[in-house]
N, C-alpha and C positions, 0 to 999 in steps of 0.2 A: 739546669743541666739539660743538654740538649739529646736528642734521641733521636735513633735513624727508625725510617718505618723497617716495618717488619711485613714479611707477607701475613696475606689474612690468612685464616682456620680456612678447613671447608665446613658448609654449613654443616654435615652430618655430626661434625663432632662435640662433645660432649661440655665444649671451653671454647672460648676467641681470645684473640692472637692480643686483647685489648688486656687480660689477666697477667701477662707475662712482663707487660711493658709498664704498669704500677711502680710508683718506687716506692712504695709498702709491702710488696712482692715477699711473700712467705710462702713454705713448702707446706707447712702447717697449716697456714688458713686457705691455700689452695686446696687442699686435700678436703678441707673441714666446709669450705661452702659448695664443694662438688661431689659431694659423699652422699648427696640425696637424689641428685641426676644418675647418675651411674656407678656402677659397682667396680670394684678395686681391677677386674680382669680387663672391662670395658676402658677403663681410663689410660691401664696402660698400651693396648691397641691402640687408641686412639691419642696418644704419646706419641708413640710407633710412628702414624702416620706425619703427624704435623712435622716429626723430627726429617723424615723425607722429605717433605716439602721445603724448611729450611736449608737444606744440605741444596737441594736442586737450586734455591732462591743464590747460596754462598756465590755456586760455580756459575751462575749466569753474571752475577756482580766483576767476578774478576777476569770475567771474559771480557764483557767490556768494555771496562778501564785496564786493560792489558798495557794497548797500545802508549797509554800515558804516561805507566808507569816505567815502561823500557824506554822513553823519550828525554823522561827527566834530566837525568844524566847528563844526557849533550845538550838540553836547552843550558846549564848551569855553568858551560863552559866561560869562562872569561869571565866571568861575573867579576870575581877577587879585582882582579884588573883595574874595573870599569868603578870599581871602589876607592881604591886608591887614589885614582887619580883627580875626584872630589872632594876628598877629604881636607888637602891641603887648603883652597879658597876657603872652604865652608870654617875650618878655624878663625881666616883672617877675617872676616865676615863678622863672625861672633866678638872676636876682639874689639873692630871698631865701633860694632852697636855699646857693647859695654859701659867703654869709655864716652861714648855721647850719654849714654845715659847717668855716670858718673855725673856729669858737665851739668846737665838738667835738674841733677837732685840739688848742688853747691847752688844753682840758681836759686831754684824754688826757697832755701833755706834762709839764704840772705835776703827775699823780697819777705816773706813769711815773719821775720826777724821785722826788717822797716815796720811792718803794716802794725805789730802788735804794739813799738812803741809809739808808732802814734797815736794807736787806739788808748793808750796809757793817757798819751799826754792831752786828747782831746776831754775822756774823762776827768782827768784832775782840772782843765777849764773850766768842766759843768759842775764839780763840787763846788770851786771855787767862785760863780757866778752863783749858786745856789745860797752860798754863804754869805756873800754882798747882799741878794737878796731877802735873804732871812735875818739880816740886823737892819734892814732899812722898812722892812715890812712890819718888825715887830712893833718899831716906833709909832709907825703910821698906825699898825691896828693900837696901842693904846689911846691915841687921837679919837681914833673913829668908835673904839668902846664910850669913847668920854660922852660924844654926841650921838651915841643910841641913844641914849637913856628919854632921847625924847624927840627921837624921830627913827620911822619903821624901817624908812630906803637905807638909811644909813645901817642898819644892824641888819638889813640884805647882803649890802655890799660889807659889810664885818665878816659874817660869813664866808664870801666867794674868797677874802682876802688870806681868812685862817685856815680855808683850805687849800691854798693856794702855800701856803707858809708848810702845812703838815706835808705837802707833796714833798718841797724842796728840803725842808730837813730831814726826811727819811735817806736824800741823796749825799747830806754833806753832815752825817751823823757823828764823824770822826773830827766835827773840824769848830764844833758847837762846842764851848765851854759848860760847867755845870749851871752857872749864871743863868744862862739863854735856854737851857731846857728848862728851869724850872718859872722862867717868866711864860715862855710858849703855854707850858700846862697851866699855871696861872691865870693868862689870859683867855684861854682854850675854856675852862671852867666858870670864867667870870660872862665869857659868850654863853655857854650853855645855861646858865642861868638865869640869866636873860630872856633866852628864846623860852627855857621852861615858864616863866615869869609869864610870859606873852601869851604862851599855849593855854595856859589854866585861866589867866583873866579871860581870853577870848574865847574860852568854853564856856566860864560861869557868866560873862557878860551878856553870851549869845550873840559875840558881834565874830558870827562866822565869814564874812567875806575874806578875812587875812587865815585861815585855816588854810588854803592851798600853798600860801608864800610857808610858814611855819613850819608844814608838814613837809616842805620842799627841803626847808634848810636843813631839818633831820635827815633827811634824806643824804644831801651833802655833805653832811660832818659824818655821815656812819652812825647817826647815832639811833636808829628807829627802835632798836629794845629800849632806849632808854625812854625814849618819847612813850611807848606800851605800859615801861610800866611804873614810869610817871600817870599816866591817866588812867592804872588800876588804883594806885596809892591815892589821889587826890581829888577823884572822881565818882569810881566804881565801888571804890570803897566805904565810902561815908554814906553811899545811896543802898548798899548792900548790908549796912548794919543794921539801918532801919528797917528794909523789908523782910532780911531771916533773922530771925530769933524766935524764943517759943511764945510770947506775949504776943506777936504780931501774927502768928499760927493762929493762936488761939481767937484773936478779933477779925478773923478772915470769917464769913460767913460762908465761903464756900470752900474753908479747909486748905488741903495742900495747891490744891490743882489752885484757887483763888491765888497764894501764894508764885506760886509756879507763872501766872496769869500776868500779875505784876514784876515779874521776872523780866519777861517777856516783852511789857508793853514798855520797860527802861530801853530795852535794846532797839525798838521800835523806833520811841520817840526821843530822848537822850542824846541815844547814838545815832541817830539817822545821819546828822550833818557829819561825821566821820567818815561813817559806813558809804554813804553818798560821793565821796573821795577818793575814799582806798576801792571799792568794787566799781567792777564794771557793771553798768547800766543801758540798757535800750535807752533812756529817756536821757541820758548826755549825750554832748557833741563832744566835748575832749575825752581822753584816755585816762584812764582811774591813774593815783597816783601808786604804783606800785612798790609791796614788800613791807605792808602793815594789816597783822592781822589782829584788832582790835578786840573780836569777838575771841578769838581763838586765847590770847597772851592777858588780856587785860581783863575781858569780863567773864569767860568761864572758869578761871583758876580761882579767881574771887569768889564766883558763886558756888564752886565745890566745895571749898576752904570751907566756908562759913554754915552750909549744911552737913558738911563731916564734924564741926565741933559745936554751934549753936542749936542743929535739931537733929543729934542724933536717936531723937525716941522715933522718928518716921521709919528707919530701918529694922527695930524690933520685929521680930516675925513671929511672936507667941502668939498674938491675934490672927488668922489665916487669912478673913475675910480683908480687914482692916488692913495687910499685907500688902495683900491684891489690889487691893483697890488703888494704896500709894505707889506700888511698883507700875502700875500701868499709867497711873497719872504723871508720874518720872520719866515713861518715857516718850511719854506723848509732849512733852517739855524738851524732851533731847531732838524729836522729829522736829519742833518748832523753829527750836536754834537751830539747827541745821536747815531747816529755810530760810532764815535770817542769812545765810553765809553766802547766799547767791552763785555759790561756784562749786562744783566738786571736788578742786583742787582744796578750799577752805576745810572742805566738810572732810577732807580725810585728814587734815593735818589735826581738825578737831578729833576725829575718833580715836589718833594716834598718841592725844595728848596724854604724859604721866597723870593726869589727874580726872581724864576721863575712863581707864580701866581702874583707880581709884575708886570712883564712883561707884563704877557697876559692880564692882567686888563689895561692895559696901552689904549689897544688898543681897542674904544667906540666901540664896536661894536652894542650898541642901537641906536647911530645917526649914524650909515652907515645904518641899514637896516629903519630909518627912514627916510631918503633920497632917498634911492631906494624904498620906500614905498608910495613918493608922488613925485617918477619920472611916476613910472610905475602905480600908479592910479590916479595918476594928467591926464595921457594921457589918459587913458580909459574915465574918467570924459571929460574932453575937447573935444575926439569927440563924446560924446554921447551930449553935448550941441550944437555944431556946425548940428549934424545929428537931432535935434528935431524938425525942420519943415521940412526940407528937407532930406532925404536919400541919400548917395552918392556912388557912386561902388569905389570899390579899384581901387588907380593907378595903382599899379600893374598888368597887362593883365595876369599873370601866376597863380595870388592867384585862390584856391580854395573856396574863400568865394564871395560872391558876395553883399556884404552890408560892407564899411569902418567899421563899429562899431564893426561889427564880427571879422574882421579879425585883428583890434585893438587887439580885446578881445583875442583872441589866441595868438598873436603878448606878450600880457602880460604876458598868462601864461609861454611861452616859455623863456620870459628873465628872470624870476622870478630863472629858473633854467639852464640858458646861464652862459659858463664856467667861462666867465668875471664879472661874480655879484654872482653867488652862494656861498656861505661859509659856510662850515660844519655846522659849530659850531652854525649858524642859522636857521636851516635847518628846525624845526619845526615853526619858524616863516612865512618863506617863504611858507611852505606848510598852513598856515594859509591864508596867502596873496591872493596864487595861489585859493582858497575857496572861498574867499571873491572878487575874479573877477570874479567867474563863477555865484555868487548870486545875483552879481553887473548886470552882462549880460540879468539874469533870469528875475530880476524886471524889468530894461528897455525894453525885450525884449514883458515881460507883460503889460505893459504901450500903447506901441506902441500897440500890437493887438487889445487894447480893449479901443484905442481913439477913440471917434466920429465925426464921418464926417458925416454930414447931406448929401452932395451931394458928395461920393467918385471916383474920375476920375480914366482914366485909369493907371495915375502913383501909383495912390495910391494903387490900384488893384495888381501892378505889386513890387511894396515893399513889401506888404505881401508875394508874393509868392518867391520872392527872401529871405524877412528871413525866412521861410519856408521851403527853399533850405539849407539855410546857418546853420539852428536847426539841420537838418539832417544829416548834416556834420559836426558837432562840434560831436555831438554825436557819430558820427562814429570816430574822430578821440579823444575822451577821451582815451580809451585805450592804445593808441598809447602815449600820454602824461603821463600814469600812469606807462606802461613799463620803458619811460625816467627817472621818478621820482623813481622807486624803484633800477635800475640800480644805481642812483647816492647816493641813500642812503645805497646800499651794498657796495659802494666804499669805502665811509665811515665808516658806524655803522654794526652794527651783528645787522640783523631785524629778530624778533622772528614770528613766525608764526601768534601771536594774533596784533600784530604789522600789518603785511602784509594785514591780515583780516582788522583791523581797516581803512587803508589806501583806500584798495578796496572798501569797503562799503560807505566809504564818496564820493569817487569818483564815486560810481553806484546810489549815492543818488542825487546825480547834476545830471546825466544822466536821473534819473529818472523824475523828474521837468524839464529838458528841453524837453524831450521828451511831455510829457504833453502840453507844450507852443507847440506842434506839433499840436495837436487834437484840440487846440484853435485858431491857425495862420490856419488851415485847414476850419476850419469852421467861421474866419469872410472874409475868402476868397469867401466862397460862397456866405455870407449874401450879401457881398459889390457887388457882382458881378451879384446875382439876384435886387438888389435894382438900379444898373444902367439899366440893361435889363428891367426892369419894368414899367419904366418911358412910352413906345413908348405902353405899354398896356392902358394907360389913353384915348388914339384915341378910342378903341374898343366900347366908351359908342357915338361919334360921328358917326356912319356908319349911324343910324336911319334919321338923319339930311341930309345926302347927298344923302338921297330919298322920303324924305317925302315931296311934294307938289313940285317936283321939278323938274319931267316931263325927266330925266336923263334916257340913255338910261342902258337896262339891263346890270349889271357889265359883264366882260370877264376878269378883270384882279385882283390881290390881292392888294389891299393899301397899299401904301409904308411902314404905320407905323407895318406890322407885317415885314421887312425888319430893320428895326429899331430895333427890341424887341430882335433881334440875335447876331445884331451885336456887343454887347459887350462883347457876347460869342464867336462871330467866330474870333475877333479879335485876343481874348486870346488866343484860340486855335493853332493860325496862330502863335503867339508872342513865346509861350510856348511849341511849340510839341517838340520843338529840345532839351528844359535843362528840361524840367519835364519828372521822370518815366512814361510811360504812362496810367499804373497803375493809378498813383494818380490823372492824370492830366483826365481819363475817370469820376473817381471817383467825381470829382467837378465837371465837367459837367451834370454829369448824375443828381446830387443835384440841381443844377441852372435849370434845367430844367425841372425838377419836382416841382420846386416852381415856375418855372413859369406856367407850365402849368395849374395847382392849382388854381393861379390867373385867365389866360384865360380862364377858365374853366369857374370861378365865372361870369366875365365879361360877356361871349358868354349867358349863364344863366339869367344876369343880362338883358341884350339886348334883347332876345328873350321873357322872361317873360313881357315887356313892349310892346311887338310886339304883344303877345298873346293878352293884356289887349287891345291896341289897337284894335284890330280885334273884341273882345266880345264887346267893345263898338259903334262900327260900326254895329254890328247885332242888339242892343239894338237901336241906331239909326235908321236902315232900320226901323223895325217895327213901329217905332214911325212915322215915312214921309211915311207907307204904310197908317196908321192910317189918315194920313194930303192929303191936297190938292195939296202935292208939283211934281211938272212937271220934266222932265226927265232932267234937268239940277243936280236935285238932285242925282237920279242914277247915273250919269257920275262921280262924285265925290263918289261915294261908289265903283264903279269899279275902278277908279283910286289909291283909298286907298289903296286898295287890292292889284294893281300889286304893289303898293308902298312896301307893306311887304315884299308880295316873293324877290323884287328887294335885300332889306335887308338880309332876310336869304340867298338868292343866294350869295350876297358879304362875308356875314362870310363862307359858304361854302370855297372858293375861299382861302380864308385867312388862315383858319385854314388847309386847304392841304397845302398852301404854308410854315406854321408854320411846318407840320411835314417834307417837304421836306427840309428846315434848318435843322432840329433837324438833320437828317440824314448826311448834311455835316457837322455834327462836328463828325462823327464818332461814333456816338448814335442808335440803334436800336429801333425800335419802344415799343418793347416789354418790353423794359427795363426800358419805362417812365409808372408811372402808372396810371394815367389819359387819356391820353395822346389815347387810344381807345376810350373813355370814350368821349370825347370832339370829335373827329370823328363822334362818330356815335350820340352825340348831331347834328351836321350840314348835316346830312345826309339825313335825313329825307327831306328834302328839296327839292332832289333827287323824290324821291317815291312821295311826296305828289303833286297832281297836278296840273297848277294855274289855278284858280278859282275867278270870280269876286264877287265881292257884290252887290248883286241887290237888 
């Protein structure tokens, strides 16, 4: 549909002149995509305007073309006239083309007519000469079958004769009695029997010089399947019963592959004088004879055949190892014959053959890799049950993992793709597998971090930090297993770029969750490890006891249980400096100790605030026995109170110096705990403040 221009917008306005001229053109969806530029007031102004602009565009249009349209009129004058007076020729004109054309068609029809009967009649000449000579031929070739029987040239020239005969009777089919068909076939059959006769003596004779004439004359009669699988039947076959069977298995010293070997070396040496013929060769000067594929029709159907029914115990896949080992030797036998085939055209008609997806279906390969699928996570499972109360280290003193479970777990992925279990052709199963051990590892590895232990000893302390060790080194060596894994799938397959990505990312996605189980195995390390240090903090509410009324002389020394409160840190320390980075192993310390200190913080707090409360009730006390009649036995016992408290704070002092001189042999700075001043200069005071009795 054609459109006149329109004047443009000006630019101020809120639309162009390009919205109105759409022929999608909606009031609706105009309103609706210019509802966000300008508001309902502004759009109609600016309506306003554009409609001006059109109205001035109208009256400039018909100004002018004014002039044209009041001209028309008198340009039209006469026309009718000037019509008329054409009209009449132009009929006659049309009439006479007509009638010539009439004239042209009556011609074409009747030469058209000649030409097809004599196309008729030259045809029934060439039946009828075909016919003369397919009863004058037939004669001659029963002459000429008489003297084959004992000379070559002569059942050449049989050949070119009864091909020559099959041309011409296909042409004069109609004109052949029953008689002469069935002598043709007759004689047709008494020739092929012949040439077959010729073909097989001069294979078993070994007098291959007439194999080119032979393989020629099949060629000329049409008959090259038959020639195939004439020399599976009489050839392939009788040589093929002898080498597969399971007796001849069994007297192979070197098993299937031996077998497979002498396969091999028939098509070698046997077939060579065929194979030498039909393919093309660097080392001939003439042209192969084409459109016989020997290896393909004749000798691998045979040798399928007779290992799908004579040795069917090699595809049993209950033994896994024994499997493998025959699946790979099968196809290193199908690689072979397929370099036997010298051409790629061969080698695909072989992969295409019904009896070569026969084959390879033959071979389960869903219950091998089911069998490898509950060797290799039957074992993962198995030590992950055996290791659920108790952790065990690898036998192995050389492993780099330090938890059996783990190095199980690697142990898995590695045979998933060990040269003696991998198989192509499963390969994305396997790499499913190898997935499903690293998820397997993740969850247990999850389980284990975040069991509770109400009271966790030091072995349990020391699991954790061993799989903590062993997180850190699985993850460091993923890459090192995904290197293996694409290495062996280049061997195999062409991996496309989005391929390689997809393989990385799965692999960085496991890495990424064990890593995690890092940040989690890190931190119930410390909980565990401040929850046993915590214990010897429960004394700190008894110090009050071992001097109240109890006439003990002033402490000198710290109490055992702030010796206590460390040592399941200095233990660690001692256990751990030689296999932890020190890095991380300051990094836990430095947590445990800051919750502990937290806690003794609270304690020393706790302690002293009951000491205070003590004291203010001993002052509420004096005053009340100043008030009373009581004698200086009473004082004695307000003085005593008294030193009883300092004796108290003097002991935390004592303890909590001794707390940070620990802290320091674990290799911890003062500065770095953050309480830890804080709780100092709580006991300090003690120092400064002077004793004082209650009177």
């Amino acid at each position: 549909m054609s459109t006149f221009p329109v004047p443009k917008c000006p630019s101020e306005l809120c639309f162009s002149s390009n919205d109105f001229t759409r022929e999608s053109f909606s009031v609706d969806h105009f309103l609706q995509e210019h509802r966000n530029k300008a508001n309902l007031e502004r759009m109609r102004d600016d309506l306003g305007v554009y409609l001006k602009v059109l109205r001035s565009a109208m009256i400039d249009l018909i100004n002018k073309d004014y002039t044209d349209f009041v001209n028309l009129s008198t340009n039209l004058t006469g026309l009718d006239k000037a019509i008329d007076n054409i009209q009449t020729p132009l009929g006659q004109l049309k009439d006479e083309l007509t009638q010539v054309q009439l004239n042209v068609n009556e011609a074409m029809a009747e030469v058209t007519s000649l030409l097809e009967k004599r196309r008729k009649i030259e045809e029934q000449k060439c039946v009828l000469a075909s016919a003369i000579k397919v009863n004058s031929w037939l004669r001659k070739l029963t002459q000429l079958l008489i003297a084959a029987d004992s000379c070559f040239a002569v059942l050449q020239r049989a050949v070119a004769d009864y091909s020559q005969i099959k041309f011409h009777i296909v042409r004069c089919q109609k004109l052949l009695t029953p008689s002469d068909k069935l002598k043709c076939d007759q004689l047709g059959q008494k020739l092929t029997n012949m040439i077959d006769q010729r073909f097989i003596s001069c294979l078993i004779d070994q007098q291959y010089h007439n194999l080119p004439t032979l393989l020629g004359m099949y060629l000329t009669l049409g008959r090259i399947s038959d020639a195939e699988q004439l020399y599976r039947r009489d050839v392939v076959a009788p040589a093929m019963a002898k080498l597969i069977n399971e007796e001849a298995l069994a007297g192979q010293p070197r098993g299937l592959q031996g077998l497979y070997h002498s396969i091999i070396s028939f098509v070698e040496e046997d077939m060579r004088p065929l194979l030498a013929l039909t393919t093309a060769s660097s080392n001939r000067s003439s042209p192969p004879i084409k459109g016989f594929q020997f290896i393909v029709k004749s000798c691998w159907p045979e040798v399928e055949e007779r290992l799908e029914m004579n040795l069917t115990s090699i595809f049993a896949p209950g033994n896994p190892e024994l499997f493998f080992q025959r699946y790979t030797e099968s196809l290193k036998f199908l690689s072979k014959l397929e370099e036997c085939c010298s051409n790629p055209e061969t080698v695909h008609l072989l992969k295409n053959h019904a009896s070569y997806s026969s084959f390879m279906h033959r071979w389960n390969l869903p219950v091998y890799f089911q069998i490898r699928f509950q060797e290799i996570a039957g074992k993962l499972e198995y030590v992950i049950d055996e290791n659920e109360s108790d952790l065990r280290k690898p036998k192995n003193k050389d492993s780099c993992f330090q938890l059996t479970v783990t190095e199980t777990a690697w142990e898995c992925l590695q045979q998933c793709w060990a040269e003696k279990v991998f198989i192509p052709q499963l390969a994305h199963r396997f790499w499913k597998l190898s997935l499903q051990v690293l998820a397997r590892y993740y969850v247990w590895s999850g389980h284990f971090i975040n069991k509770k232990l109400p009271n966790p000893s030091d072995e349990d302390i020391d699991n954790l930090v061993r799989l903590y060790a062993d997180l850190e080194t699985l993850c460091r060596k993923l890459p090192e297993f995904l290197s293996t894994v694409n290495s062996l799938f280049s061997n195999h397959f062409t991996l496309s770029n989005k391929m390689k990505e997809n393989l990385k990312s799965s692999v960085d996605e496991c890495s990424t969750q064990l890593s995690a189980q890092l940040t989690s195995a890190g931190d119930r390390v410390t909980q565990q490890l401040s929850c046993a240090c915590a214990h010897g903090l429960r004394q700190v509410s008894e110090v009050p006891r071992l001097f109240r009324r109890t006439n003990r002389q002033a402490p000198s020394q710290p109490l055992p249980y702030v010796a206590q409160v460390l040592a399941p840190a200095a233990r660690f320390h001692r256990a751990h400096s030689g296999s932890l980075r020190q890095p991380q192993l300051g990094l836990w310390l430095r947590a445990v100790v800051n919750d502990l200190t937290k806690q003794y913080y609270s304690c020393v707090c706790s302690v002293l605030t009951s000491v205070q409360k003590t004291e203010e009730s001993l002052r509420r006390l004096k005053k009340i026995r100043e008030r009373s009649s009581s004698g200086t036995a009473a004082a004695a016992d307000d003085r005593n109170a008294g030193r009883d408290d300092h004796k108290i704070r003097m002991q935390l002092h004592l303890d909590v110096n001794s707390f940070c001189q620990q802290v320091e042999s674990l290799d911890i700075k003062r500065h770095e705990i953050d309480q830890l001043q804080s709780l100092l200069n709580l006991v300090q005071t003690v120092q400064a403040k002077p004793t004082t009795d209650v009177k």
